[in-house]
N, C-alpha and C positions, 0 to 999 in steps of 0.2 A: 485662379492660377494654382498649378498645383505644385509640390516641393518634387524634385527631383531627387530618382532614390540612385541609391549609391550603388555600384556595380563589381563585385570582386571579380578583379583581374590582374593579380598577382600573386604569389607566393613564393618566398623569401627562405631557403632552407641554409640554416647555418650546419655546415657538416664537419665533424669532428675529424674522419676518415673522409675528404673530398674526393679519394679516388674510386675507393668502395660506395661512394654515393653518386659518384658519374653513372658507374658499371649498372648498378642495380635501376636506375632509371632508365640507364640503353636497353638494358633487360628487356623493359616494358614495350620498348619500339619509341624512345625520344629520343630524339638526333640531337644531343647535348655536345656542345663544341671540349675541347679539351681544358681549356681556361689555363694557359698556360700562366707560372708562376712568373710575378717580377721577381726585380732585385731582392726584395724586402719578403718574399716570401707570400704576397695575396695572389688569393686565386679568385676566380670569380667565371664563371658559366652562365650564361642565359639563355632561352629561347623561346621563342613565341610558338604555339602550339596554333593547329590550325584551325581552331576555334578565337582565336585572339590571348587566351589566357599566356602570360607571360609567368615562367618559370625557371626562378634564380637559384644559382645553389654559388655559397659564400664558404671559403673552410675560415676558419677562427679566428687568424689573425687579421684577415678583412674585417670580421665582424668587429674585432676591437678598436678599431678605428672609428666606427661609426655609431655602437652601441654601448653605451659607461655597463650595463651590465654585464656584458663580455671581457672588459676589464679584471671584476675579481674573482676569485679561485672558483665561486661555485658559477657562474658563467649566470649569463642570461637565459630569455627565449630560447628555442629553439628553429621559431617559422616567425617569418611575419607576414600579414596579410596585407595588401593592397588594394585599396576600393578607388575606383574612379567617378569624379564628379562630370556633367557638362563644361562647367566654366568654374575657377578658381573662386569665386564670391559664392557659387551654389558650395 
């Protein structure tokens, strides 16, 4: 039997400028939705490309919700990558 390899299919962009980071992806020809803002100010974008890669764009105060690096002054990451398994035990 052999180990199941892991498959990147995501990336995660935390954008400082999330509207200058929509533009500049429409640029390219991705049909990125608007991510409109809540109450509390997160935005959030995704979409799946037609290859399956799914592609997130976060502005900042999302990311501080879910990243402790994004919390202090100098920030975290910038991207983060997603790899997919078969099954949750692989």
């Amino acid at each position: 039997m052999t180990d199941p390899k892991a498959v990147l299919n995501q990336l995660n962009i935390v954008a400082r400028d999330f509207d200058a980071t929509l533009a500049f992806y429409r640029a390219l020809g991705v049909d990125a939705p608007d991510g409109a803002a809540s109450p509390d100010g997160i935005r959030h974008a995704e979409v799946t490309l037609a290859n399956g890669f799914v592609l997130e764009i976060d502005n900042l105060r999302l990311a501080q919700t879910y990243n402790a690096g994004w919390r202090t002054a100098a920030g975290g990451s910038r991207a983060l990558l997603g790899f997919s398994l078969p099954t949750r035990a692989a």
